[in-house]
KEPA-876646 format. One line per 10 residues: their letters; for each residue x, z, y of N, C-alpha, C, O. Coordinates in nm, 3 decimals, padded with zeros to 5 digits, always signed. Example, Ala and Ser with C-alpha at 12.3 -4.5 7.8 and 13.67 -1.06 7.14 Angstrom:
// residues 2
as> +01.319 +00.780 -00.569 +01.230 +00.780 -00.450 +01.320 +00.780 -00.330 +01.424 +00.846 -00.332 | +01.285 +00.708 -00.225 +01.367 +00.714 -00.106 +01.290 +00.787 +00.003 +01.341 +00.804 +00.114 .
This chain:
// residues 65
xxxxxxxxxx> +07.078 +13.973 +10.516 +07.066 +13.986 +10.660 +06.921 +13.957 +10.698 +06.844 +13.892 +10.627 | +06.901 +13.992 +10.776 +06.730 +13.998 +10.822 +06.688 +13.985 +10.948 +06.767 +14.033 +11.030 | +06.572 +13.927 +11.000 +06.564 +13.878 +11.130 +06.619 +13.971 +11.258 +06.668 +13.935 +11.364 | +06.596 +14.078 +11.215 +06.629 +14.167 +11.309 +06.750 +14.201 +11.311 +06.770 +14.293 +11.389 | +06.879 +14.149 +11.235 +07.002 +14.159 +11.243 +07.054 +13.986 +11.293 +07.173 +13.957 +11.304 | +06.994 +13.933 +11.307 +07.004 +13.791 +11.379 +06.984 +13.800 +11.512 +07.047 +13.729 +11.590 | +06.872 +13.914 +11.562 +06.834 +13.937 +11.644 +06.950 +13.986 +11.779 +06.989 +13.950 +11.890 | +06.966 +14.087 +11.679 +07.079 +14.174 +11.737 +07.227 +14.070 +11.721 +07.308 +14.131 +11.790 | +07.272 +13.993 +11.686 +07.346 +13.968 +11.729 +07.335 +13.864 +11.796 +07.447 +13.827 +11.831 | +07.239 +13.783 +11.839 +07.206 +13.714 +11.923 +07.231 +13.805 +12.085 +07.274 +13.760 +12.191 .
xxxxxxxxxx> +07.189 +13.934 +12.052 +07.210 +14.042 +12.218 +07.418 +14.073 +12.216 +07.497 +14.076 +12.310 | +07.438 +14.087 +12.079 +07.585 +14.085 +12.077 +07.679 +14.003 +12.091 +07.796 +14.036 +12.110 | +07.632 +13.877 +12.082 +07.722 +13.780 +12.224 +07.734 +13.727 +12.324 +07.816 +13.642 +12.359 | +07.578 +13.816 +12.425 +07.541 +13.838 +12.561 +07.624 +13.958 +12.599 +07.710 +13.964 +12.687 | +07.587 +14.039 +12.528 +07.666 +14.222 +12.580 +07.709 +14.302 +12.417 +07.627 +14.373 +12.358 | +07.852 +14.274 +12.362 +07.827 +14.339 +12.260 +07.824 +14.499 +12.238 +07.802 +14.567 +12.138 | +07.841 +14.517 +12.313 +07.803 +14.699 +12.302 +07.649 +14.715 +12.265 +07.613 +14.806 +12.191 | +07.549 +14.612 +12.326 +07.429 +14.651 +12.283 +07.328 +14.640 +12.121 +07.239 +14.699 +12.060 | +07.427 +14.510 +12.111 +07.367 +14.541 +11.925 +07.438 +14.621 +11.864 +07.394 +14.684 +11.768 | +07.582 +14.636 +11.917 +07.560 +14.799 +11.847 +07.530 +14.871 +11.832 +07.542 +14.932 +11.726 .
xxxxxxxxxx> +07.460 +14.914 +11.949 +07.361 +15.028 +12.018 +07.244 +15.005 +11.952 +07.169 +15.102 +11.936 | +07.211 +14.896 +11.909 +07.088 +14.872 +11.838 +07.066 +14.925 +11.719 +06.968 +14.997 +11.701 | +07.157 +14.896 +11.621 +07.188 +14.924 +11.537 +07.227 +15.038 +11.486 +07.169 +15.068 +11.381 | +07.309 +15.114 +11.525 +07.374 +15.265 +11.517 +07.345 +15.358 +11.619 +07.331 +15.476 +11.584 | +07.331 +15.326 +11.753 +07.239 +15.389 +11.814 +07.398 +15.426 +11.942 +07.490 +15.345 +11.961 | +07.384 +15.603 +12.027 +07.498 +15.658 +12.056 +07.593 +15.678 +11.925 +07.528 +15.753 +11.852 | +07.672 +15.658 +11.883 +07.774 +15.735 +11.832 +07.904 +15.660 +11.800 +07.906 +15.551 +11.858 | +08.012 +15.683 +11.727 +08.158 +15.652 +11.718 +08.159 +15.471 +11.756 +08.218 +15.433 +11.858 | +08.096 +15.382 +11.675 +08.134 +15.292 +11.638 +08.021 +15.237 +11.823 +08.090 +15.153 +11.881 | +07.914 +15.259 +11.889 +07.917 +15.236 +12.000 +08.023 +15.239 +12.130 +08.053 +15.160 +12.220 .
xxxxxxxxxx> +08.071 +15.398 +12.083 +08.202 +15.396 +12.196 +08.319 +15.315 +12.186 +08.389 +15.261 +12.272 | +08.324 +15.321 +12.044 +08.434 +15.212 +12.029 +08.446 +15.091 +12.028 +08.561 +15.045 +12.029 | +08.331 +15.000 +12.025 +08.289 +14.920 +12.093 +08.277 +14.894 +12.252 +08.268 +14.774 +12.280 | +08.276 +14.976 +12.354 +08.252 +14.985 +12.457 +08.431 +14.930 +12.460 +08.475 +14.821 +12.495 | +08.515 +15.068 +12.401 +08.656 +15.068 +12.420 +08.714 +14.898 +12.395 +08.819 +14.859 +12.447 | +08.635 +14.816 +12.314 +08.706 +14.701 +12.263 +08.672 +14.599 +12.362 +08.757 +14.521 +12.404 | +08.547 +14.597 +12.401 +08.466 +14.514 +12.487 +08.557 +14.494 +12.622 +08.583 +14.387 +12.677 | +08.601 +14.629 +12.661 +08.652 +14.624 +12.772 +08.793 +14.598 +12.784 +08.841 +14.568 +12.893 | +08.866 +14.608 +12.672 +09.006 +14.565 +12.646 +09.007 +14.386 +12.595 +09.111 +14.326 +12.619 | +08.936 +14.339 +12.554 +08.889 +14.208 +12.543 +08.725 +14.204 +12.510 +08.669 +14.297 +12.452 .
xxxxxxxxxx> +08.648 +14.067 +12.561 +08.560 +14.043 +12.509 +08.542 +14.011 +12.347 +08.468 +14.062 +12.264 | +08.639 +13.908 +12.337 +08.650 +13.846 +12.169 +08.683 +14.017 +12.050 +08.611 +14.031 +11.951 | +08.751 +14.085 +12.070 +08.727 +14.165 +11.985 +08.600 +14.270 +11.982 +08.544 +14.295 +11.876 | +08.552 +14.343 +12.134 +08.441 +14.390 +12.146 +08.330 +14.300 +12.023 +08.271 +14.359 +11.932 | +08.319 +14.137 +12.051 +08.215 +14.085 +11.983 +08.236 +14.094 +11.814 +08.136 +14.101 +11.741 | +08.346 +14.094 +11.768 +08.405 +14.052 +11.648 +08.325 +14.193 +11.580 +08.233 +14.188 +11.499 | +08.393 +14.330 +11.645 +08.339 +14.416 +11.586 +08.209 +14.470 +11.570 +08.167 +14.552 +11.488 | +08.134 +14.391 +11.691 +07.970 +14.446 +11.712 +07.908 +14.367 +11.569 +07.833 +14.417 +11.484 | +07.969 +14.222 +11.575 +07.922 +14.141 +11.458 +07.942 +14.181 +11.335 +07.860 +14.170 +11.245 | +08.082 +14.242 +11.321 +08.100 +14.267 +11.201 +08.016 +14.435 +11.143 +08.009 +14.460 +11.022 .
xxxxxxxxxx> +07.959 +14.537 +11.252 +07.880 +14.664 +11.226 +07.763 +14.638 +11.191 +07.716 +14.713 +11.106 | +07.652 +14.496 +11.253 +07.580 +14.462 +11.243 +07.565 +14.408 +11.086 +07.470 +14.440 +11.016 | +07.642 +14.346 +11.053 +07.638 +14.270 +10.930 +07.632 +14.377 +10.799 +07.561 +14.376 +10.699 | +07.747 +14.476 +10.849 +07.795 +14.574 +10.737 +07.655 +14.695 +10.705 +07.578 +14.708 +10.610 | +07.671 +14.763 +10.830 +07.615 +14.904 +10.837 +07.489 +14.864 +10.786 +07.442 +14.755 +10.821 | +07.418 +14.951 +10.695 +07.301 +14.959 +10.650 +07.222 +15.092 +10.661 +07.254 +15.179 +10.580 | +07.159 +15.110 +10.718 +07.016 +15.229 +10.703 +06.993 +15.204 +10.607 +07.000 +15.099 +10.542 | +06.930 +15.409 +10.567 +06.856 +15.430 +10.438 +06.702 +15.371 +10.416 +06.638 +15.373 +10.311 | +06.664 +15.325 +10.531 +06.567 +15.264 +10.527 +06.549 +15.076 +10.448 +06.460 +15.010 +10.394 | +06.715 +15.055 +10.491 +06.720 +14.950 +10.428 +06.744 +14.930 +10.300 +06.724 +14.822 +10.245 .
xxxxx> +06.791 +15.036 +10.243 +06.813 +15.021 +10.116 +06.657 +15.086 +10.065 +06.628 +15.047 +09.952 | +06.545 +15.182 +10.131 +06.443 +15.169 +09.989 +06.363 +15.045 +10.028 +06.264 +15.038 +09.955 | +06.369 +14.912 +10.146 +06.279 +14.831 +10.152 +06.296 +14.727 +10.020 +06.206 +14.671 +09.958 | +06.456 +14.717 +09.995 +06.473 +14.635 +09.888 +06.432 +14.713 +09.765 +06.430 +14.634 +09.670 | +06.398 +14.834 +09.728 +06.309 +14.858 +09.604 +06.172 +14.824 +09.584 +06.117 +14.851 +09.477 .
């Protein structure tokens, strides 16, 4: 994990739709986030935390070479 995924979830248990948004940008796992956020807070956050942690860019995988 890396500062900038600390970062982001530091914004994901202010508003978690937005480190998702950070992270993945528009697409599936933002909207569906939006969808969770608004049906509860505690799962909206659970899942922003848990995309943040998981999802990796190809960028992240050649920094570790």
């Amino acid at each position: 994990m890396t500062f900038g995924d600390f970062v982001r979830i530091l914004f994901s248990i202010l508003i978690p739709p937005l480190g998702v948004f950070l992270r993945v940008g528009f697409g599936l796992h933002f909207w569906l986030n939006i969808l969770l956020t608004l049906l509860g807070y505690i799962p909206g956050l659970i899942h922003a935390i848990w995309i943040i942690a998981s999802y990796r860019t190809r960028e992240d995988f050649s920094y570790r070479r």
